[in-house]
Structures are given as structure tokens and as C-alpha cells.
N, C-alpha and C positions, 0 to 999 in steps of 0.2 A: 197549760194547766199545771202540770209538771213545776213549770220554773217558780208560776205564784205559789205555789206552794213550799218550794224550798226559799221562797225570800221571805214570806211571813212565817215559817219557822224560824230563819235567821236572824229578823226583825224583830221578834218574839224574846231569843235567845238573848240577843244584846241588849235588849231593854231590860230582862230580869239581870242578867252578868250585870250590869252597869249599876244596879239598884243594890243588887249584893254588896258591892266591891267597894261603894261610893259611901253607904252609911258607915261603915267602920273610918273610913277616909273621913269622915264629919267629924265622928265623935273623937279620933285622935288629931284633928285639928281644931277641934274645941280644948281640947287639953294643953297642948305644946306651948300658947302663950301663958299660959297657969303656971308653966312648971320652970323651975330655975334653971338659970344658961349651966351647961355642963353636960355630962353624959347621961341624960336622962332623957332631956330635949332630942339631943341628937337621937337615941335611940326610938323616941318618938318619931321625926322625920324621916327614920329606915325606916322602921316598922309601914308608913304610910305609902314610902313607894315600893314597899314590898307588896303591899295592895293592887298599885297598878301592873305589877308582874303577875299577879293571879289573875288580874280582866285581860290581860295579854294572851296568856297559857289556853286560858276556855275561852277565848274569842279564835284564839286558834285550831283549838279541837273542835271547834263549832265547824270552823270550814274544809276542814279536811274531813269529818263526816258526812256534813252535805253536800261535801263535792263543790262549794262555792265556786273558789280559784286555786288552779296552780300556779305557781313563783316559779320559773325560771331563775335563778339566784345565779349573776356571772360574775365572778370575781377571783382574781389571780388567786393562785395559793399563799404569795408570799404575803399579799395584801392583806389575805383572810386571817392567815396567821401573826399579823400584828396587830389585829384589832385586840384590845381589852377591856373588861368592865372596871379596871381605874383607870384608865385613862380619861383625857378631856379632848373631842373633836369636836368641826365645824361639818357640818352635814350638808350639804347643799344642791337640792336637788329642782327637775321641771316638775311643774305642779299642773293638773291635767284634771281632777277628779276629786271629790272627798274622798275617794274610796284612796287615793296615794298614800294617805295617815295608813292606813289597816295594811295596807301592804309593806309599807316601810315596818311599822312595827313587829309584822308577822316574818321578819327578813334578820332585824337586828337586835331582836330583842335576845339578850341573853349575851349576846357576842359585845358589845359597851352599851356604854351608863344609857340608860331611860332618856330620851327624847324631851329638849324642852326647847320651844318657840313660842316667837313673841304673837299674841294673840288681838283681834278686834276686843273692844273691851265689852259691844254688844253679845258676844257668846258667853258673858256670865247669867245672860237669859234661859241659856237652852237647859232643859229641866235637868238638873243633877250634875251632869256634865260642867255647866259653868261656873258653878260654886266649887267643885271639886277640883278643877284649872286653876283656880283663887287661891284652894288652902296649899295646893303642891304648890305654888309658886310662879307659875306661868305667870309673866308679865303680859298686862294686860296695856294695848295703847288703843290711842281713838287715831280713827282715818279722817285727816280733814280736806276741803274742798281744796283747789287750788285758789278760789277766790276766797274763801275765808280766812288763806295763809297770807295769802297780800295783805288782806287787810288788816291780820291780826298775826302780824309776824312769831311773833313769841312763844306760839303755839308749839312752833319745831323746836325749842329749848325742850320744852313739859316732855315731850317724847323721845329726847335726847336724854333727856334725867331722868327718864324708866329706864331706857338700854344699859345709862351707868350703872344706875345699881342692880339691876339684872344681871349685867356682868360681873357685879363684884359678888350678887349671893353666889351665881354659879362657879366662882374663884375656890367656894369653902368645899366642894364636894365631886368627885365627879363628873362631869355633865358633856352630854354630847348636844350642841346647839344646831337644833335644823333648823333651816331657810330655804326655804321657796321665794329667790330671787328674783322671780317674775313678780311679788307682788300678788298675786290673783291666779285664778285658774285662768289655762292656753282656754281661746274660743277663735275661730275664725273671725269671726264679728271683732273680738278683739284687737287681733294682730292687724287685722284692716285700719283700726279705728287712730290706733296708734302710731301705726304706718311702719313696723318693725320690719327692719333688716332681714331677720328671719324666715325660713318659710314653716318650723315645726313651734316655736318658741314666742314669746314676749319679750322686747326691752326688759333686762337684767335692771333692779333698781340696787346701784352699788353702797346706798346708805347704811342698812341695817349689817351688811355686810364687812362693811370699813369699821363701824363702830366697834362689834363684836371682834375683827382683827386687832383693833387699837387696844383696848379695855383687857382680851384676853388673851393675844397674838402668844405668851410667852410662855401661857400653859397649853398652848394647841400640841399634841401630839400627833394629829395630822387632821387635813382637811378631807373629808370622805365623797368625792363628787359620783353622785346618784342617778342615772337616765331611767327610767320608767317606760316603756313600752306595752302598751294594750292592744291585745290580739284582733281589734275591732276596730270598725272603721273609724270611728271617733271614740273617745271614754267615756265607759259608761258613767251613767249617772249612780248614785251611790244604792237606790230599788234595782236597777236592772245589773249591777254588782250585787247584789245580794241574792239575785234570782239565778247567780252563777250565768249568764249570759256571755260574760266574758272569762270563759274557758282555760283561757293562761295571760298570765302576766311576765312579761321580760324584764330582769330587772339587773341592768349593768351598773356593778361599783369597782370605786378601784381609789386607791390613797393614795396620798399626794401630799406632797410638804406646803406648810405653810406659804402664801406667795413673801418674797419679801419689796416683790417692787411694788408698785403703785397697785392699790386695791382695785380699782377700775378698767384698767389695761389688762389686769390678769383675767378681770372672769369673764370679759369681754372676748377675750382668746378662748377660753374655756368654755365661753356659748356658741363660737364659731364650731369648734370639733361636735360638740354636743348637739347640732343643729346637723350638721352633716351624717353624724351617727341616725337621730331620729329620722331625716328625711330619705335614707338610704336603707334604712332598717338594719337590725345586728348582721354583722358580717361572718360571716359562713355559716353552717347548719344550725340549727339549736339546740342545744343539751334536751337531755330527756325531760319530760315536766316530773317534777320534785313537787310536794304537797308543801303548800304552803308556810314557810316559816324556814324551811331548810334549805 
């Protein structure tokens, strides 16, 4: 009783937060193509993800009041201390959950630039949210079959020419680009279906990854690789993370130079260690639990 309770308070809470934070986000991207290229636009485009730093801040006071989740936050000190908000990284983490978005953002927000990845184009449906991914910029691509790619080759071009110019808006500011490599959320059903290598993980799809090195390889100041860890026996779903069920979060980062050999060979090595880290669990005790975000 307890738990529904703290999940439709926090289901409650991020529906107004979202509603708050997202009409101001409307009306100054109703303005920005109004107004002439120069320092007025830009300052329009701060101003807007200054926005999503306010739905960041009280999503996070949300769950540190109601006790949602704690972060485990693991990373070197030296690491930590060369994260910046100007700089430009590749993010790249295992994807396990909706709830991994709120975690990562309760993790990195403030330490560099605002999180931007490449998106289904179906989520400009979800109320508020998807229009609001539109006017910040998130590149939006469609998933298509494998059989509709044979047939209609060309389609991987159209998706190949969001990533470019994706990469080249995020060239103008800032930007830290996450990727969930896998593609999709880890499911057993999946990793079966698939027949992956792995025993905690999915087949790494090295496209969106190659592209983004190629396009932006020159402004990466580092690649930040992410493991996620939930205290439970599988990841919660994103109501039973909200009903605080899943108690702590383990969340190992650590920087890393851009690779310079073959894009595929690298994070193929970097799913092996990140496979043996998940299926073995963090190695030695665990830091005290930290309220989320810290």
C-alpha cells in the first residue's frame, strides 16, 4: 500500500513537473524560428534547455523525498574531475529499463552538457514529451523491418542523413551524446532470440556509434562508458521504479579516450569487460547509498 502510494505521488509529480517545464519549452520554440540568426536565437535555445535543467532539479527533489531511489554513483576521482559542462562526450551505456533515462540524468546532470539521443520518431506521440524532444532538437529516426530494408534499400541513407545533421547541430554547442548500444532494452527473451554472446547484455549495434565517432570523433573530449546495476532481480519496470521498489541503483562510470581503431572491435572489447562487470556484480563492497543525483 505504502509503495502505490509513493508511485502515484511520483507519477502525479512528474506529470505536473513535465507540464510546467514543457509549456514555457513550447512558447520559446514557437519563437526561436521568428527571430533573426545571432545572439538572440541562441539565447533563446539557453534559455529552453535551461528548462530541462529545472524538470531535472524537481524530478530529483521528487525522489530524494520520497525516498524513490538511491544512486550509488562509482567513478574515479580523476575521471570525475574532468567531466565539464563545455565540453562534448559520447555517453554509452547498457539499457535495461525506462527508468536508466532518470537515473543517468539524476547522476550527470549539472557535471556536462544535457543528454541528447537519437530517438523513435513514434515518441513525438507521447503527450508533451514528444513535441518538447522536437523543439530541443533530439533527432528523431524511424525503425524499419529488416524486410522492408531489403526491399527498399534507401531507407538507411534517410537515417544516415538525420545522424549527419545531428551531428553537425550538436558540433554548434555543447553536447553530451548518449547511446544505448544495445538498441532496445536487455530482456532475456531477447538475448535468446538474438542468440547473443553475452550473458547480462545484447548484441552492441556499432552503427549509430561509428557514425557519431566519424561526424564528431574530433570534438569528443571523452567517451564516458556507463554500467547501470539494479538491486533487483530483474529491472524494474518504470511504476514499480516509481513505487521505490528498487531501493538502490549501482551506477559505474569511468572516461576513456576516444577509440582510434576500428569502431566495432573497440566496443566489442568494451561489452566483453562490461558483461563480465554485470554478470559478476561490482567488485568489492559498495559505497554507502548516496540520494540520488549525487
Amino acid at each position: 500500500m505504502v509503495d502505490t502510494l509513493r508511485g502515484g505521488a511520483a507519477f502525479a509529480f512528474i506529470a505536473l513537473n513535465t507540464v510546467f517545464w514543457c509549456l514555457p519549452v513550447y512558447l520559446l520554440g514557437a519563437l526561436r524560428p521568428l527571430t533573426p540568426e545571432g545572439r538572440r536565437r541562441i539565447a533563446i535555445g539557453t534559455a529552453m534547455f535551461r528548462m530541462v535543467d529545472g524538470w531535472v532539479c524537481c524530478a530529483r527533489w521528487m525522489a530524494n523525498r520520497l525516498g524513490v531511489v538511491y544512486v550509488d554513483a562509482q567513478m574515479a576521482d580523476a575521471d570525475a574531475a574532468a567531466l565539464r559542462k563545455d565540453g562534448w562526450y559520447l555517453v554509452v551505456s547498457n539499457h535495461q529499463s525506462w527508468a536508466d533515462i532518470l537515473v543517468l540524468v539524476f547522476v550527470f546532470n549539472g557535471r556536462i552538457p544535457q543528454f541528447k539521443f537519437f530517438t523513435k520518431r513514434q515518441l513525438i506521440w507521447i503527450p508533451f514529451i514528444g513535441v518538447a524532444l522536437w523543439l530541443l532538437g533530439f533527432p528523431m529516426v524511424r525503425r524499419y523491418s529488416r524486410e522492408r530494408l531489403r526491399v527498399e534499400p534507401e531507407l538507411r541513407e534517410r537515417d544516415r542523413e538525420i545522424t549527419r545533421k545531428a551531428c553537425a547541430d550538436f558540433r554548434e554547442r555543447p553536447t553530451s551524446v548518449l547511446n544505448f548500444a544495445e538498441g532496445t532494452r536487455f530482456t532475456p527473451a531477447k538475448r535468446a532470440d538474438q542468440q547473443s554472446p553475452y550473458q547480462a547484455l545484447l548484441k552492441p549495434k556499432i552503427g549509430g556509434f561509428a557514425m557519431v565517432l566519424e561526424h564528431l570523433g574530433d570534438k569528443l573530449d571523452a567517451v564516458v562508458d556507463v554500467t547501470i546495476v539494479y538491486d533487483t532481480p530483474s529491472a524494474p519496470g518504470f511504476w514499480d521504479f516509481l513505487c521505490g521498489r528498487c531501493k538502490r541503483v549501482r551506477l559505474r562510470a569511468r572516461s576513456l579516450p576516444p577509440p582510434t581503431e576500428v569502431p566495432g572491435e573497440w566496443i566489442e572489447s568494451l561489452w566483453v569487460e562490461k558483461d563480465a562487470y554485470l554478470s559478476s556484480g561490482p567488485s568489492g563492497p559498495p559505497g554507502p547509498s548516496e540520494p540520488s543525483g549525487t
